[in-house]
C-alpha positions as CSV (number, residue, x, y, z in Angstrom):
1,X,12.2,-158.7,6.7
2,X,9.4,-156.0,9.1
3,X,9.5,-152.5,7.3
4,X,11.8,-150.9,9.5
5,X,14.8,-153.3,8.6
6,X,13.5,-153.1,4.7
7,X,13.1,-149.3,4.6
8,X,16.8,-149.2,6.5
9,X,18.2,-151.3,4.2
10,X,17.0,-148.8,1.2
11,X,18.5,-146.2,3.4
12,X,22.3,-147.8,3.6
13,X,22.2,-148.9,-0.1
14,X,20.9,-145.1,-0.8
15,X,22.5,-142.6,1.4
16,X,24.7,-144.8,4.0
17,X,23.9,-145.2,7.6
18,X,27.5,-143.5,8.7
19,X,26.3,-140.3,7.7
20,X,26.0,-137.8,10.7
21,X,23.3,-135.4,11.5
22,X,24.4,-131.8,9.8
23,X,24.3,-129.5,12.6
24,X,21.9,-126.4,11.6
25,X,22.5,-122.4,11.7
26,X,19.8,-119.8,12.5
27,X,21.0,-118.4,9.2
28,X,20.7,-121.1,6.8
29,X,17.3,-122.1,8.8
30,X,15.9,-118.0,8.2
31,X,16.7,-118.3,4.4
32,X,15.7,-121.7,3.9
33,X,12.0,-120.7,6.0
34,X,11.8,-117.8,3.8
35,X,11.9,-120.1,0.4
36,X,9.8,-123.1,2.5
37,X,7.2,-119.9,3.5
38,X,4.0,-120.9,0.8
39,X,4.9,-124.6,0.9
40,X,1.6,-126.2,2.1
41,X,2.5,-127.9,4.9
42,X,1.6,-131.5,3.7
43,X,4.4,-131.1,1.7
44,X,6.5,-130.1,4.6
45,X,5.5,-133.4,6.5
46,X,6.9,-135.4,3.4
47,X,10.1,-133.2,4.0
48,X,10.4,-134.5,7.7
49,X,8.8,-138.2,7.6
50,X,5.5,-137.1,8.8
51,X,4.0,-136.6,12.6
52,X,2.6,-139.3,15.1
53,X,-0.1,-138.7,16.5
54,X,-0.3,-140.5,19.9
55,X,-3.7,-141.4,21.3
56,X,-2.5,-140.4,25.0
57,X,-1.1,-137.0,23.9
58,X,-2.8,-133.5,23.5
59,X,-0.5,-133.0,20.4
60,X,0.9,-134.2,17.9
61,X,5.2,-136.1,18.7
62,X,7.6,-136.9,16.2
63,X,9.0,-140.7,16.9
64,X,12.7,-142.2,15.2
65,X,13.1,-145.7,15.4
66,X,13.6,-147.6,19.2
67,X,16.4,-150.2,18.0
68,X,18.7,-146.9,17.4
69,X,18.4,-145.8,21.1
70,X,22.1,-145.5,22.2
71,X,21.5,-145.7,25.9
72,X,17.9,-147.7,25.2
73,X,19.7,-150.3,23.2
74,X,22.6,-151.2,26.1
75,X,19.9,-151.0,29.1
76,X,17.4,-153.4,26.9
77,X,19.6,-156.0,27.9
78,X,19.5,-155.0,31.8
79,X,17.3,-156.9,34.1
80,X,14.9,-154.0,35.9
81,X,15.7,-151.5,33.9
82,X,13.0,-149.3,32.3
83,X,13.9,-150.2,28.7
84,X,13.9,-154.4,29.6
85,X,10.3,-154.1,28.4
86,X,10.5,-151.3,25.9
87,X,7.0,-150.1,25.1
88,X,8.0,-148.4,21.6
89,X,9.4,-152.0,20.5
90,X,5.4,-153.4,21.1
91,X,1.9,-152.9,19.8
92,X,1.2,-149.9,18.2
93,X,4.8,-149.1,17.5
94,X,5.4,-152.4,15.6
95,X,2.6,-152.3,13.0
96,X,3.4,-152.1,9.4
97,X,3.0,-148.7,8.7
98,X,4.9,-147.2,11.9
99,X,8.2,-149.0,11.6
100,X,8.8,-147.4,7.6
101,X,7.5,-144.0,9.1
102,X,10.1,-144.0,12.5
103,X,12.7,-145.2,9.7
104,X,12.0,-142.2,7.5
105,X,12.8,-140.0,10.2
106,X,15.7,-141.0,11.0
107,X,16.5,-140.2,7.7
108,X,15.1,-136.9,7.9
109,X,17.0,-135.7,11.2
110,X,20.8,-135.3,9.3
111,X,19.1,-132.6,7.1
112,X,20.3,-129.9,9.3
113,X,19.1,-126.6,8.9
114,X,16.5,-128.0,6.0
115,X,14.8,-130.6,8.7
116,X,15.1,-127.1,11.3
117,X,13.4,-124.8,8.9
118,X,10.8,-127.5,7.6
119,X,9.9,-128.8,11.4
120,X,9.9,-125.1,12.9
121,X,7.3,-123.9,9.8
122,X,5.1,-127.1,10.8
123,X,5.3,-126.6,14.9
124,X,4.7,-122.8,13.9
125,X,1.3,-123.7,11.9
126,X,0.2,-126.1,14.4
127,X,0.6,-123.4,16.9
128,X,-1.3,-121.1,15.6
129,X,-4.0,-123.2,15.1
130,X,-4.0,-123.6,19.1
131,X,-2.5,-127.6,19.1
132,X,0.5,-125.9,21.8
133,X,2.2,-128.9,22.5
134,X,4.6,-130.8,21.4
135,X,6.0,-134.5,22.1
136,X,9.7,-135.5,21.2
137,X,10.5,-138.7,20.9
138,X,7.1,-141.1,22.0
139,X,9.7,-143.5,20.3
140,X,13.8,-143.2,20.3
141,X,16.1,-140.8,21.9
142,X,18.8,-138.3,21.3
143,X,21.5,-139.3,18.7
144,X,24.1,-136.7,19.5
145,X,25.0,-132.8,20.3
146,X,23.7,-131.9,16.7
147,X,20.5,-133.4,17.6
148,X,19.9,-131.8,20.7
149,X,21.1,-128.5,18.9
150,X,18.7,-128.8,16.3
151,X,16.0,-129.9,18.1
152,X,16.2,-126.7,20.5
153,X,16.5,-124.8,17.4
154,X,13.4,-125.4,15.4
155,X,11.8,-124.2,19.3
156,X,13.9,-121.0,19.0
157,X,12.1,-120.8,14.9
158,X,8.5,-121.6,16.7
159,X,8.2,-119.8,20.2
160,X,4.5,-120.5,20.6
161,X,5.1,-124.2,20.5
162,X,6.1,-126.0,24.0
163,X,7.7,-129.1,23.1
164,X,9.1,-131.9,26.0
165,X,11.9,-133.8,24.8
166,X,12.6,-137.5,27.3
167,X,16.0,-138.9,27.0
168,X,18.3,-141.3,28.3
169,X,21.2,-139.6,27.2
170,X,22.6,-138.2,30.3
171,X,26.5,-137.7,28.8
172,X,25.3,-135.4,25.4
173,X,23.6,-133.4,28.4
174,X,26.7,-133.3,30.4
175,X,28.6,-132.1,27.5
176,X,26.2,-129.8,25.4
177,X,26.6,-126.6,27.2
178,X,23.7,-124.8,25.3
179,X,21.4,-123.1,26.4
180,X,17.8,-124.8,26.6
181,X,15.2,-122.7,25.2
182,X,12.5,-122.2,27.5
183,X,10.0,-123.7,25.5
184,X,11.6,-126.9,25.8
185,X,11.7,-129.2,28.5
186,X,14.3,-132.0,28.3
187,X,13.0,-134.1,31.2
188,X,15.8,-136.9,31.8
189,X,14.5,-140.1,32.7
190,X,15.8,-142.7,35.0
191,X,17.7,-146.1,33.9
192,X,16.4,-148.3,36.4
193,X,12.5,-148.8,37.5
194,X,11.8,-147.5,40.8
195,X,15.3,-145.6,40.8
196,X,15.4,-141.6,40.5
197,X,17.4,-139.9,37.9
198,X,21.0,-138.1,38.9
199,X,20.3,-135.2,41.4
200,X,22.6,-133.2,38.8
201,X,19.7,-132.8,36.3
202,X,16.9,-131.4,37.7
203,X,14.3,-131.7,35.6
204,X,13.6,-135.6,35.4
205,X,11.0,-138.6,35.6
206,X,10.8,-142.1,36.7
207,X,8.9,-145.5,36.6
208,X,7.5,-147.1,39.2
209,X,5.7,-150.6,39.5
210,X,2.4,-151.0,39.7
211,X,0.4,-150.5,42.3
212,X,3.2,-148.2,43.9
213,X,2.8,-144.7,45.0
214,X,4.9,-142.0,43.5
215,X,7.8,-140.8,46.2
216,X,7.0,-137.7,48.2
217,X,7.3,-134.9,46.2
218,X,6.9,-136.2,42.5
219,X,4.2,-135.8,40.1
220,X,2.4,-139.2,39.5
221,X,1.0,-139.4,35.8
222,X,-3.0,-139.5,36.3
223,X,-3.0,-141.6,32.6
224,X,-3.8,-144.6,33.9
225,X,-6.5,-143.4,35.8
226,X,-8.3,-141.0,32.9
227,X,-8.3,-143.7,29.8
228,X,-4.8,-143.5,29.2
229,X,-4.6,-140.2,28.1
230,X,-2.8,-137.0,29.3
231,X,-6.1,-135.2,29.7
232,X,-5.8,-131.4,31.4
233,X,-2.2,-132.5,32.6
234,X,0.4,-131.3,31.5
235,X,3.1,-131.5,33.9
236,X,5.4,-133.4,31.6
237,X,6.2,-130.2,29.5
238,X,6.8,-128.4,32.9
239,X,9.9,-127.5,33.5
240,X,8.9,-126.4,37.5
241,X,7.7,-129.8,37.9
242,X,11.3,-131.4,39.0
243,X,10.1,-135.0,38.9
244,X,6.9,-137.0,37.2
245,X,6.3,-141.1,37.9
246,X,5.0,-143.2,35.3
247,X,3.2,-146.4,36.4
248,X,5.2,-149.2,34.6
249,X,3.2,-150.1,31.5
């Protein structure tokens, strides 16, 4: 049994998998910051799962486990589709230590206000140590409204922190009818490689095959060209760039 299924299988026997994510409030989350205020923040990590830190990134991104991807896990199946080849289900993402950790988290994300307050406070510290940005999801997606919610709220609890949030999850965006805090980007990504997102969400990325140039008018991710990495770019977390192509990996 890998450590994701092992540390899951804790998680049922301990807690149950049925149980939802607790949606947070902003006042639960302000008394509950208050009382978390003088926690050293490697305490606050063990409250949340702990960080990733992705080679690529400028920052540090908080991953959950791929195999619990509700769009992901339906398109996995689909010839030419851009999860058919799932990067977060290889390499890196499969060693020993990474599958327990993703599994933690997804733990850690029905705490509600708790996970809010905990996550803000950490994002908050980060920011004003000048690490700015902020990766959602290098691995998994969306799980529901209360996610979403949540997620936009520990942004609204830690201003100086701009975080970009990818998902697949095109009907919890149909239906949230939130607003989106502006230091959040939710970039939506397209289903099939090569295809464009919906025209109704206008902040939104792609893949494209190798060797092909990005359509007129959208962003191409320089990665592949500087190491890998993200380097000075940041268009990803920019909200006035409608569209960034990733090279298919």
């Amino acid at each position: 049994m890998n450590g994701y299924n092992a540390h899951m299988q804790t998680v049922t026997l301990s807690i149950g998998q049925s149980e939802g994510i607790r949606r947070a409030s902003p006042e639960a989350v302000t008394f509950i910051r208050e009382r978390l205020a003088k926690v050293p923040t490697h305490l606050l990590l063990h409250m949340v799962g702990d960080l990733s830190k992705p080679s690529k990134m400028p920052g540090h991104a908080y991953g959950i486990p791929a195999e619990e991807c509700r769009t992901g896990s339906i398109l996995r199946n689909v010839k030419g589709s851009a999860c058919s080849k799932c990067y977060a289900l290889k390499g890196a993402y499969t060693w020993k230590n990474s599958r327990p950790a993703f599994a933690r988290r997804f733990v850690a994300i029905r705490g509600g206000s708790l996970w809010v307050a905990a996550m803000s406070l950490i994002l908050e510290r980060m920011a004003a140590k000048g690490k700015t940005y902020f990766r959602w999801h290098d691995s998994g997606d969306i799980q529901d409204a209360n996610h979403l919610h949540n997620v936009c709220m520990v942004h609204r609890f830690a201003p100086n922190m701009q975080g970009w949030i990818p998902t697949r999850e095109y009907q919890i965006l149909d239906g949230y009818g939130e607003a989106i805090p502006n230091n959040l980007t939710v970039r939506v990504s397209a289903h099939m490689i090569g295809q464009r997102a919906p025209s109704r969400f206008g902040v939104s990325s792609m893949i494209i095959p190798k060797k092909q140039a990005a359509p007129e008018g959208v962003a191409h991710c320089p990665a592949p060209q500087q190491g890998g990495k993200c380097g000075t770019c940041r268009n990803c977390w920019d909200r006035t760039v409608p569209t960034v192509a990733y090279t298919q990996h």
